[in-house]
Structures are given as structure tokens and as C-alpha cells.
N, C-alpha and C positions, 0 to 999 in steps of 0.2 A: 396232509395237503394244506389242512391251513396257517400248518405253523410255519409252512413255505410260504403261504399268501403274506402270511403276519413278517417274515422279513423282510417281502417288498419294498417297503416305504422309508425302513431303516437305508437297504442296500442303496435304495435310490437316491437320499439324505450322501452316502457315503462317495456314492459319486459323481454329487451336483458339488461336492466340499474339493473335491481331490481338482474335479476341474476348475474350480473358482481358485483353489492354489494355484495351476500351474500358468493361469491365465493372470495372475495379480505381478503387478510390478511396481516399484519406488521411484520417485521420482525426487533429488533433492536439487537446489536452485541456487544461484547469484542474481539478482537484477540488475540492469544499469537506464535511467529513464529519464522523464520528467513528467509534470503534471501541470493543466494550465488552466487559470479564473483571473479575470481581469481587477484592477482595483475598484475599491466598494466608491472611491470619492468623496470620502472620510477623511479625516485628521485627527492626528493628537499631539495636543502642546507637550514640549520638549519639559527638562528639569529646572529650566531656567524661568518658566510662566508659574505666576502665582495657581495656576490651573493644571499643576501639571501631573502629565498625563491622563488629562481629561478632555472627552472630544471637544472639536471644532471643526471647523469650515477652511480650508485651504483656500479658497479666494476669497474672504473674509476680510485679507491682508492686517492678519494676527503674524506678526514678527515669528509670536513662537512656536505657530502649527505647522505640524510637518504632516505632506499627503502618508496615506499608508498605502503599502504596493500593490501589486499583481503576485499572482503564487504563478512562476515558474522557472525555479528553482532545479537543480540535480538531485532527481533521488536515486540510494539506494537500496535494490530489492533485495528480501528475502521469504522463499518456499518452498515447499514441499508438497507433494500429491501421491496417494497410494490408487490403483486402478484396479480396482477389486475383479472386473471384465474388461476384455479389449476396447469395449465402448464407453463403458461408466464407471466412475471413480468421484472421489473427493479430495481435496486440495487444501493449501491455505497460504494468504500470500500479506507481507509485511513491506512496507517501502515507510522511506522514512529521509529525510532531508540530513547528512552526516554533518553538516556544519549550521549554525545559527544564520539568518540573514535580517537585514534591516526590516524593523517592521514600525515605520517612522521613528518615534524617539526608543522604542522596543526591538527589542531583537527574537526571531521568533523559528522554531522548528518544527517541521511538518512532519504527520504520521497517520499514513491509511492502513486500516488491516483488514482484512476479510477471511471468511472460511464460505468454499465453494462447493457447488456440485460441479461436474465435470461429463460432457459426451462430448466424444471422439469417433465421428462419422464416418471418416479416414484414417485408418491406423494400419501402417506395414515396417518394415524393417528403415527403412529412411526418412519416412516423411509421418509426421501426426497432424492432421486440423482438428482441433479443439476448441469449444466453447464453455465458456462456465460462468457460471452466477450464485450469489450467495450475497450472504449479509455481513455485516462488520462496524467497525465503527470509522473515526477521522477525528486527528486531535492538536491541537495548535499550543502549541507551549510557549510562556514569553517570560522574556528576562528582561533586564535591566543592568548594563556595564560600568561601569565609572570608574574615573582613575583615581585612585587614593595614593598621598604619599604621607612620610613619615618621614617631617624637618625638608629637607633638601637631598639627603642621603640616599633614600629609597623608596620609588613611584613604583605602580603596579595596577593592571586593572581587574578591578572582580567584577564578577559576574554573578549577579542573585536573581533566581528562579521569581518571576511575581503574579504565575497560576495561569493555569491554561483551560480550554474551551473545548469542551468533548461532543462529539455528534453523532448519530446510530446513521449509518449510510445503507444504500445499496450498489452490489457491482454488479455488471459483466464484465463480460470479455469474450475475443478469439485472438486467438492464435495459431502458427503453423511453427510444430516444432520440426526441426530439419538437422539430423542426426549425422555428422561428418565422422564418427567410428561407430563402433555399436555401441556403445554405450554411453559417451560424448553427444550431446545436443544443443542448436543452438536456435534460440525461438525468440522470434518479433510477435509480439504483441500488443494489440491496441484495449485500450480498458475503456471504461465511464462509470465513475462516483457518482451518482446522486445522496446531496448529505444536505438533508432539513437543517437548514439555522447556519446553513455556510455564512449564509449572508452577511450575519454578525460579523465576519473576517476578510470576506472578500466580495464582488457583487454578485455572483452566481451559486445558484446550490448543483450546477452540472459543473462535472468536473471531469474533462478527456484526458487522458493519461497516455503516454507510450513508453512501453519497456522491452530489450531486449535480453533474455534470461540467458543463461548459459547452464548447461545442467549434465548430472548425470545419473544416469537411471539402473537400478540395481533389477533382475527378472527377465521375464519374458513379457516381450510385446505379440 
């Protein structure tokens, strides 16, 4: 009799595992979005100021300061999330600006990333509403272009990396993912960054994002 008792806990282990199996599914992602912080109302003088690329003042009426912009740009997403139960899961999502943009006499490319937790309040064969939040970082890259030639022959512009600005953010989000086969889904999503020191880059440390993923999900929901 007790070495029946003494299996209990084991059995019961075995089939809290089997249903957490058959209840777990993958989720893998595209994004397509943007992300938006006004400009900080900053400047920095171009290559042609003896100061250059050193701030200034845009109404100053410095010939060589150029405003620095607003971040809202096109990102593209990328994630994944595994749902260990129909309600809670974990996630991680990557968005990132695929081409450089003006960031006064700089050129410069944007990158959020986070790793989430995940409930799903609403979960059936077509329809998900999902909420997540987690932490992450937010990273501002900037270069520098110019055209260089050689004689009159042959012009060319390079582009050299000149260091970028890291931040530890926070996210959420919801979303509703909306499934047009079974395993095909397509989800609008509104996010918010909060990222300490944004302000170094832009005037805001909130940062509202929207993206719509496209995805497709391996399991059972």
C-alpha cells in the first residue's frame, strides 16, 4: 500500500508533463510596423563646421547645424513565442529599422528587442487576445557616408560605423492574433517602449510602436 502511495506523486508529475505537451505550441513571426518619438530639438554641425559633428542649436543660425529628426521610420519585425499552456507562454520579439535614415549630418538605424511573458485570456481555433511584457533593450547605431573618388576615374560613397547608444527598456503589448487557416495567422499589435536615456536620441523615453505580424504556428492551441 505504500509503495502505491509512493507512486502518486511520480504518476501525477507524469501527467501534469504529458498535458503540458500536448497543450504547448510554437509560434514563429514576420513583422511589418513602425515606432514613433518626436525630435529631441537638438543639432549637429555637418563635416564642413570646424565643430563638426558636435552639437548645436538649430535656430542659433549656425550655417552648419542640422535639426536631428523624429524616429518614425519602417520597422522590420522578427519573433517567436512557445505556449507552454493555452494561457501562458513566453515569447521574444526583434524589430529593427532595414535601412539607415538621416539623423542630421549622421545616418542612423533603429533596434528594439525584448523577451516576454505572455497571457492569453482568449484562446480558440481562430481567434487569440494576447498580452505580454517583458524586458529588453533599444539601440541606435550611427554612421557616417561620404563620397570618396580616386583622380576623376572612380567616385564611391562609404559608409563607416562611428558607435552607437544602448538602452535597457521596458515593453508591453496586446494583440489579437486572427488565424485565416490553422496554422497561418495574422496579428495587429500595439506595443510601448519605455527606454531610460532615450532622450539622448530623441525627446521622449515612451516610445508607441504598431506592428502587424504574420505568423505561423506549429501544435495545438
Amino acid at each position: 500500500m505504500m509503495r502505491r502511495l509512493g507512486l502518486l506523486p511520480a504518476v501525477a508529475v507524469l501527467v501534469w508533463c504529458s498535458t503540458a505537451h500536448a497543450q504547448s505550441s510554437v509560434d514563429v513571426n514576420i513583422g511589418f510596423g513602425s515606432a514613433s518619438d518626436s525630435a529631441s530639438g537638438a543639432g549637429l554641425d555637418n563635416a564642413s563646421s570646424v565643430n563638426a559633428f558636435g552639437g548645436c542649436n538649430p535656430r542659433s543660425g549656425d550655417p552648419f547645424c542640422q535639426a536631428t529628426p523624429s524616429l518614425s521610420p519602417f520597422f522590420l519585425g522578427f519573433g517567436g513565442d512557445i505556449m507552454l499552456f493555452k494561457k501562458l507562454g513566453a515569447g521574444f520579439e526583434a524589430n529593427i529599422t532595414p535601412t539607415r535614415h538621416d539623423y542630421g549630418p549622421l545616418q542612423y538605424r533603429e533596434l528594439f528587442y525584448d523577451v516576454n511573458g505572455i497571457y492569453a485570456p482568449i484562446s480558440n481555433k481562430r481567434v487569440q487576445l494576447r498580452f505580454e511584457g517583458g524586458l529588453g533593450g533599444a539601440r541606435t547605431s550611427f554612421a557616417f557616408t561620404q563620397n570618396q573618388c580616386i583622380g576623376t576615374a572612380v567616385c564611391s560613397n562609404i559608409t563607416q560605423p562611428v558607435g552607437n547608444a544602448s538602452h535597457f527598456q521596458v515593453h508591453v503589448g496586446v494583440g489579437v492574433s486572427i488565424f485565416v487557416t490553422e496554422h497561418i495567422f495574422i496579428r495587429p499589435q500595439f506595443d510601448f517602449h519605455y527606454v531610460p536615456g532615450f532622450t539622448d536620441q530623441f525627446s521622449s523615453n515612451a516610445v508607441p510602436a504598431g506592428t502587424v505580424w504574420v505568423g505561423y504556428n506549429f501544435g495545438e492551441r
